[in-house]
C-alpha positions as CSV (number, residue, x, y, z in Angstrom):
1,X,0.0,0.0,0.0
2,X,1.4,3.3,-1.0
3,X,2.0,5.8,2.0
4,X,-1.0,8.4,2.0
5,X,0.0,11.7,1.1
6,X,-0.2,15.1,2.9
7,X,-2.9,16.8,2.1
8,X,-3.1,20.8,2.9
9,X,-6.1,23.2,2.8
10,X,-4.6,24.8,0.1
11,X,-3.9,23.3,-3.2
12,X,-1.3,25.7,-4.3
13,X,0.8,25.3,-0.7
14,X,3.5,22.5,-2.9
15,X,3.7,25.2,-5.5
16,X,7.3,25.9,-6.4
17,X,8.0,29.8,-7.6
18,X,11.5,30.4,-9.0
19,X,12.9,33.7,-10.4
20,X,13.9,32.8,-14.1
21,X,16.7,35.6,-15.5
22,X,15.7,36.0,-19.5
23,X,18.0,36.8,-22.1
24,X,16.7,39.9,-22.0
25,X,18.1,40.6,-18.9
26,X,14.9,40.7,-16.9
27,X,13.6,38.7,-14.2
28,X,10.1,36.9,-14.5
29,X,8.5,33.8,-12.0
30,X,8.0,30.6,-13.0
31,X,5.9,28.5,-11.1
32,X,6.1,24.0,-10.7
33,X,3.0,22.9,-11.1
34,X,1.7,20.7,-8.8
35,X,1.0,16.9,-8.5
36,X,-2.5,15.8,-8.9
37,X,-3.7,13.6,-5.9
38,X,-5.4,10.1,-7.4
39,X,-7.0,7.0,-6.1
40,X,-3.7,5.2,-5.9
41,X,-2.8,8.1,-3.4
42,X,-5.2,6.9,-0.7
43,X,-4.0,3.6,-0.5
44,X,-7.6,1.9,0.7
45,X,-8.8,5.1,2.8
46,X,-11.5,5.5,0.7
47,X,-15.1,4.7,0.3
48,X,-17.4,6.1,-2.3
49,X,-20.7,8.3,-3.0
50,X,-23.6,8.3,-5.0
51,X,-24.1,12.3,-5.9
52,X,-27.8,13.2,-5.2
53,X,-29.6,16.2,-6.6
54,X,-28.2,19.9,-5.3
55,X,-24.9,18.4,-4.3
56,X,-21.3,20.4,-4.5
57,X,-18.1,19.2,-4.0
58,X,-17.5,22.3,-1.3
59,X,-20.4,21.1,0.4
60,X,-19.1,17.8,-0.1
61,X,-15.7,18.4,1.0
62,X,-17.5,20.3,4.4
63,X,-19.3,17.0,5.2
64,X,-16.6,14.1,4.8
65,X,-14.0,16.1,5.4
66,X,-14.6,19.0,7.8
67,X,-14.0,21.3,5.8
68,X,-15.3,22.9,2.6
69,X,-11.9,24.6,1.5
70,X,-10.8,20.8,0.6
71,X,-12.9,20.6,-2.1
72,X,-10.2,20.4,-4.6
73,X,-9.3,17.2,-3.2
74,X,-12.6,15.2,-4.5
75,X,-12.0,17.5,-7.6
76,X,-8.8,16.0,-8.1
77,X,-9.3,12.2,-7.0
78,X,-12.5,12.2,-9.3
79,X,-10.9,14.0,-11.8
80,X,-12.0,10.8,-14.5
81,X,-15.8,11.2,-14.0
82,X,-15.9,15.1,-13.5
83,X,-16.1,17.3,-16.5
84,X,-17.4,19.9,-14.6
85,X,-16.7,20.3,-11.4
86,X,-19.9,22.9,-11.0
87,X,-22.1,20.3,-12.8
88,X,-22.0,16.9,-10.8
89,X,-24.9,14.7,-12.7
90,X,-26.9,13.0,-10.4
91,X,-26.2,9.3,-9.7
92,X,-21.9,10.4,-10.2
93,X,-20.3,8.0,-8.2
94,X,-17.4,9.9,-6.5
95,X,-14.0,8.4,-4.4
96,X,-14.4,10.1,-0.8
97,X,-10.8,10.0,1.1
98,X,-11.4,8.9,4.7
99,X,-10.8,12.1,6.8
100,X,-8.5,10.0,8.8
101,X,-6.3,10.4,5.8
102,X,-5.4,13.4,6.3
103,X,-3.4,14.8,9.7
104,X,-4.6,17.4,12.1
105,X,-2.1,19.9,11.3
106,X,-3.3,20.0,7.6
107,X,-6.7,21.2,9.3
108,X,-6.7,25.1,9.7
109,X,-8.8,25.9,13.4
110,X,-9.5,29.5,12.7
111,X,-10.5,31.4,9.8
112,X,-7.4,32.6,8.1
113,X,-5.4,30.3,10.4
């Protein structure tokens, strides 16, 4: 079983900027782009969901994972059924991590926290 991944509030936090000199002689920022999370990132810390009418993955993300700032997650993890990650069709079946997956410091308490 691969070991479960990190997961942050923010899905830009493993974002790598670097200040690239041109040819030109100026200086502009280039930014890594982060790793998607998948399946195969969970290990078996997982279970799925049936999407029902009016569900969003923020309000998702609020109820299986405490909080709706983590929405990206199931955006990213379902990434092969999603085409629009506004417009879930009902009866989508989506991967839900386990919110044991993911550790406590990863959790912001307090609003900008």
């Amino acid at each position: 079983m691969p070991a479960l991944r990190r997961i942050s509030p923010s899905r830009y936090q493993t974002v790598v900027a670097s200040a690239v000199k041109h040819t030109d002689k100026s200086t502009r920022l280039a930014f890594e782009l982060r790793q998607h999370l998948g399946k195969d990132d969970l290990g078996r810390d997982f279970r799925y969901y049936v999407v029902r009418q009016g569900d969003q993955l923020d309000w998702l993300a609020f109820m299986f994972l405490g909080d709706a700032r983590l929405w990206w997650v199931l955006a990213d993890v379902n990434r092969d059924v999603l085409t629009d990650a506004l417009d879930i069709p009902v009866g989508t079946r989506l991967i839900i991590p386990a919110s044991g997956a993911f550790a406590a410091s990863d959790r912001p308490d307090t609003v900008g926290g």
